[in-house]
PAMIMI-564282 format. One line per 8 residues: number of its first residue (from 1); their letters; for each residue x, y, z of N, C-alpha, C. Coordinates in nm, 2 decimals, always signed. Atoms other than C-alpha are relative to their C-alpha. Example, Ala and Ser with C-alpha at 12.3 -4.5 7.8 and 13.67 -1.06 7.14 Angstrom:
<pts>
1> AS> +0.09/-0.12/+0.00/+1.23/-0.45/+0.78/+0.09/+0.12/+0.00  -0.09/-0.11/+0.00/+1.37/-0.11/+0.71/-0.08/+0.11/+0.08
</pts>
This chain:
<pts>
1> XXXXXXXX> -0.05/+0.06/+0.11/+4.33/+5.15/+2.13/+0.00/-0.15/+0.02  -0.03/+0.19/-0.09/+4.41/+4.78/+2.30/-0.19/-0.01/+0.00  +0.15/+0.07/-0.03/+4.03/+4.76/+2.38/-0.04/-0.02/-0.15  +0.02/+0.05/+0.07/+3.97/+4.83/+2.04/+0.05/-0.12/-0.13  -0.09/+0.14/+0.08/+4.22/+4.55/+1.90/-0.04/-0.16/+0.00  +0.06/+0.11/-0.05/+4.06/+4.31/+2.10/-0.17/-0.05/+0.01  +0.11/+0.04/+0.09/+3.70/+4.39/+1.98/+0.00/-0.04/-0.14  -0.05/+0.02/+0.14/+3.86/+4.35/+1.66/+0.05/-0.14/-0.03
9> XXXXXXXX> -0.05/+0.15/+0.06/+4.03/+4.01/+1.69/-0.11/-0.09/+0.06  +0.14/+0.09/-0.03/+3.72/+3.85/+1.89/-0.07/-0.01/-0.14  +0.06/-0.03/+0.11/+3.57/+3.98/+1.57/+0.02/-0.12/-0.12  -0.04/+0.10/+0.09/+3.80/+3.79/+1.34/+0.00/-0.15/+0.03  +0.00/+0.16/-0.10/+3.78/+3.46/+1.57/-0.11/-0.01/-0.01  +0.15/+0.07/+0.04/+3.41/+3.44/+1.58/-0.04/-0.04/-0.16  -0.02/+0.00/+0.12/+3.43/+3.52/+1.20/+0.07/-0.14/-0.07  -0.05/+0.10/+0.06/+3.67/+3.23/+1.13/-0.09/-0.13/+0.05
17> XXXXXXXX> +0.05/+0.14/-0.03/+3.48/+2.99/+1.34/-0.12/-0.05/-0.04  +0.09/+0.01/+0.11/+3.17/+3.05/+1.15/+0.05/-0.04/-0.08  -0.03/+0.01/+0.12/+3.31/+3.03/+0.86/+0.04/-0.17/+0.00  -0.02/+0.11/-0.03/+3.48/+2.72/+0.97/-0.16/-0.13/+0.03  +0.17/+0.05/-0.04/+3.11/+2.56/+1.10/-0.06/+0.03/-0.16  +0.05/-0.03/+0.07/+2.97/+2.70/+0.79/+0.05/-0.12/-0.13  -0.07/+0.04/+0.12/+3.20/+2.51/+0.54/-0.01/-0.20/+0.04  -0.01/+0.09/-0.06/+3.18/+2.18/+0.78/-0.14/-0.06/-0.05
25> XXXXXXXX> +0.16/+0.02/+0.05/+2.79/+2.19/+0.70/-0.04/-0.01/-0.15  +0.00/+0.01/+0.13/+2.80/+2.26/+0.36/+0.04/-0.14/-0.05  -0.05/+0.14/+0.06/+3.01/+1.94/+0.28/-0.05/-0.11/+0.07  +0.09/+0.14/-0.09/+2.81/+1.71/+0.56/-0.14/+0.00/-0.14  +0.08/+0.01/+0.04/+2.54/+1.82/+0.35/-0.02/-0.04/-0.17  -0.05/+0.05/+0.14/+2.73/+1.78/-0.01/-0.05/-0.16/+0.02  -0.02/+0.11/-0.02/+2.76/+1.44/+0.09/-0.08/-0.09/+0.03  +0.13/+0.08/-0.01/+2.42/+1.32/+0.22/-0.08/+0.05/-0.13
33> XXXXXXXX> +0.07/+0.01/+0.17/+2.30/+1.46/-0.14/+0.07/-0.12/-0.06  -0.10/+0.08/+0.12/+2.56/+1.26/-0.33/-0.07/-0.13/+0.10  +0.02/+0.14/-0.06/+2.44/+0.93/-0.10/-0.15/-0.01/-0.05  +0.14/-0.05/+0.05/+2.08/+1.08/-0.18/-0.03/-0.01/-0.12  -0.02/-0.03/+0.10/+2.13/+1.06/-0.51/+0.03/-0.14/-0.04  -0.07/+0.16/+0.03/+2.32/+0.69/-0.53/-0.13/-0.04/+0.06  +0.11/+0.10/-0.06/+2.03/+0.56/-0.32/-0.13/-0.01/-0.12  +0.12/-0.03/+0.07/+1.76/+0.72/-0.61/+0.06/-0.10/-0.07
41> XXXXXXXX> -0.05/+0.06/+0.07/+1.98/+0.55/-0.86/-0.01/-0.17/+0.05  -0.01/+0.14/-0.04/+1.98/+0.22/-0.70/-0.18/-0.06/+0.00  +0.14/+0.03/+0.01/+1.61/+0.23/-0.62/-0.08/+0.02/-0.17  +0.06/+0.04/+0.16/+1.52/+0.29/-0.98/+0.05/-0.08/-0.07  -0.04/+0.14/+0.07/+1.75/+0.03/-1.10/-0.06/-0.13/+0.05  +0.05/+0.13/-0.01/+1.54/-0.23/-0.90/-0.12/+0.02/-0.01  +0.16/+0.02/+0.04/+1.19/-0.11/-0.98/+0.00/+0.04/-0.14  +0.01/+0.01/+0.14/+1.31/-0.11/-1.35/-0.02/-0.17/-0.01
49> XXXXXXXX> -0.03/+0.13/+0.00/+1.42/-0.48/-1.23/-0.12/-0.06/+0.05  +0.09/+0.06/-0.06/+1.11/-0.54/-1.06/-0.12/+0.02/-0.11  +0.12/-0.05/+0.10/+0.89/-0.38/-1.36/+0.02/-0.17/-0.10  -0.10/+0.16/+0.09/+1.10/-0.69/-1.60/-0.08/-0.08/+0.08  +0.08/+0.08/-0.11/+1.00/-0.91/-1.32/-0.14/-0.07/-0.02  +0.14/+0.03/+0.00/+0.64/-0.88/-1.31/-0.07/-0.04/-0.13  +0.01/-0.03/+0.16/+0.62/-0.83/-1.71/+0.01/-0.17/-0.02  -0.03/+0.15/+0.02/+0.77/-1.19/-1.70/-0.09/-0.11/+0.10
57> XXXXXXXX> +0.06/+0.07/-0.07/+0.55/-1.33/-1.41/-0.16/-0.05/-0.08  +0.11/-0.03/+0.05/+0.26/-1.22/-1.60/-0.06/-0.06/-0.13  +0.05/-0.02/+0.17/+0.27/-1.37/-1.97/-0.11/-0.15/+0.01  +0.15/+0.10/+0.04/-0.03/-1.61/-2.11/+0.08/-0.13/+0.04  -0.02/+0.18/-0.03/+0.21/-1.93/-2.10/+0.04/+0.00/+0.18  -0.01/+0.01/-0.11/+0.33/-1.88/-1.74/-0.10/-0.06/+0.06  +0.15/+0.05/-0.11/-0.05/-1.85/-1.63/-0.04/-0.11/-0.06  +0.03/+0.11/+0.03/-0.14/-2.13/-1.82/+0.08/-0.12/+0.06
65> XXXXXXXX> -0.10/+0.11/-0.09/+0.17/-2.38/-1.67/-0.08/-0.01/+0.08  +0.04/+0.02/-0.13/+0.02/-2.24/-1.34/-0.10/-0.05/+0.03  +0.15/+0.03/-0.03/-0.34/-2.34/-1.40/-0.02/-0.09/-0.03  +0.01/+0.16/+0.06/-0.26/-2.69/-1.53/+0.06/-0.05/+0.09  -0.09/+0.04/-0.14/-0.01/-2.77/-1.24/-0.05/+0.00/+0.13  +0.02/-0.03/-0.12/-0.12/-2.61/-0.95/-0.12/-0.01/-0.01  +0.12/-0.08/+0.01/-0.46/-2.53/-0.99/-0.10/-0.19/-0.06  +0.04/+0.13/+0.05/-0.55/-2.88/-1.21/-0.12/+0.01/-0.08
73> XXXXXXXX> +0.09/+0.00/+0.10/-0.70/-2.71/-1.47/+0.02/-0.03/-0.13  -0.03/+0.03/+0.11/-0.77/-2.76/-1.81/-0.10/+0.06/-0.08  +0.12/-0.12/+0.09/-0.92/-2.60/-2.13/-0.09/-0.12/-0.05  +0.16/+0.06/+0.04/-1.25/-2.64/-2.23/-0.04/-0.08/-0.16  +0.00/+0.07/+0.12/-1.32/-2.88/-2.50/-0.14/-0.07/-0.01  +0.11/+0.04/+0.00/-1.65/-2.95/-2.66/-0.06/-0.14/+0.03  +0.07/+0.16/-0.04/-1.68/-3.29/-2.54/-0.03/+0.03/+0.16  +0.07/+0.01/-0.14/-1.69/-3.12/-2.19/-0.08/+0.09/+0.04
81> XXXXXXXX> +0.04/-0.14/-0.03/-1.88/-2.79/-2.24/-0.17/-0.05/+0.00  +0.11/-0.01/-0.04/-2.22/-2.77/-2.12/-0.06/+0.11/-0.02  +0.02/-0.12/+0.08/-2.42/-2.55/-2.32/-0.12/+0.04/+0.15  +0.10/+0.06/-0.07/-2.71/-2.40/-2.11/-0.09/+0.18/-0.07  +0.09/-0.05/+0.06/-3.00/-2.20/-2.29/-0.11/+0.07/+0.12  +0.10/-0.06/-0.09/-3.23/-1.95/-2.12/-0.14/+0.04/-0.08  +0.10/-0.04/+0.08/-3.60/-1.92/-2.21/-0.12/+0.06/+0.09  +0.07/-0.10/-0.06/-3.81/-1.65/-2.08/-0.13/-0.10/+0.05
89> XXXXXXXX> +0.14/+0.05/-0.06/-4.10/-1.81/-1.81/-0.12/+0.10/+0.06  +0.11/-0.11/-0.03/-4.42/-1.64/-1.75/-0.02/-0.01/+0.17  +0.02/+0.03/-0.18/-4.50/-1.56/-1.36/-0.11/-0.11/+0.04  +0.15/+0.09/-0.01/-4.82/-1.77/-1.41/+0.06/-0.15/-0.02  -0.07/+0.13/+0.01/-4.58/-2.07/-1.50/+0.11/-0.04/+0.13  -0.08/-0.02/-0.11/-4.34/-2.02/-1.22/-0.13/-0.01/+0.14  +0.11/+0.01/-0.12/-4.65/-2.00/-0.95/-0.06/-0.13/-0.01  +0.10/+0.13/+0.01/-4.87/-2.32/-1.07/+0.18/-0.10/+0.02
97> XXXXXXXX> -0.09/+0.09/-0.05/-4.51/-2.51/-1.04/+0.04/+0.01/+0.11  -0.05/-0.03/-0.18/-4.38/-2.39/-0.69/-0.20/+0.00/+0.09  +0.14/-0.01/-0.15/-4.79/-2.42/-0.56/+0.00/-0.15/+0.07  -0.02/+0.15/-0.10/-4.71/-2.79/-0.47/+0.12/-0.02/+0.09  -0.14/+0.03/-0.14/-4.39/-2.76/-0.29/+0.01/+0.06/+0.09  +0.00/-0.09/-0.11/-4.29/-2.60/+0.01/+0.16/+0.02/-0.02  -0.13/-0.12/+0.01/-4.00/-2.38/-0.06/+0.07/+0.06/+0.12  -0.06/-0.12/-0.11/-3.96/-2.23/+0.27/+0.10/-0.04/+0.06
105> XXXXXXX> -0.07/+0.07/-0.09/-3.73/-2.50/+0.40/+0.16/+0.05/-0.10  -0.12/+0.03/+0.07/-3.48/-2.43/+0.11/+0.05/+0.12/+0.00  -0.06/-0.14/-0.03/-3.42/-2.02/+0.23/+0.18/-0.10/+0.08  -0.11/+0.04/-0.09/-3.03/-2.03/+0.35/+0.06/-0.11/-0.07  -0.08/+0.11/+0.00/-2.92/-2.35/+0.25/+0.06/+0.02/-0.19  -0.13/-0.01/+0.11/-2.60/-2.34/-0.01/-0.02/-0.16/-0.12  +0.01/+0.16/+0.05/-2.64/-2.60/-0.32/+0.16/-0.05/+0.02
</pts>
């Protein structure tokens, strides 16, 4: 009877210390959800902030500021536009004008 009292309370002692372990995990693990959860929240509140952001980096007068400032440009106005017309040349016109020059020197070289 004693032997079996004392398979019996080892029984209840391993039993509580699971249980105990079991309940220790559970809330370690409540608790890196809930942090898991605040972190999603935080990370979407700054790639909503960063969507704004870009939205605002992006509009027509920004890039224009940028390209007059930094850049040192400016829009095109028909006093500076340079029209330029293309008119279909025959191979027989292109050959009798390139038969007096020598072309070969001008492979490679960047205008």
């Amino acid at each position: 009877m004693m032997r079996l009292n004392l398979v019996l309370l080892l029984g209840v002692v391993l039993s509580a210390l699971y249980l105990v372990n079991l309940q220790y995990e559970s809330r370690r693990l409540y608790s890196e959800l809930d942090r898991a959860k605040a972190q999603a929240t935080r990370l979407t509140t700054e790639n909503e902030r960063l969507q704004v952001e870009k939205r605002a980096q992006a509009t027509s007068a920004r890039v224009e500021r940028l390209a007059r400032s930094e850049l040192q440009m400016r829009a095109a106005t028909p006093a500076i536009t340079t029209y330029v017309t293309h008119s279909p040349v025959s191979a027989a016109t292109v050959a009798s004008s390139n038969s007096g020059r020598d072309v070969s020197g001008l492979q490679g070289r960047q205008p």
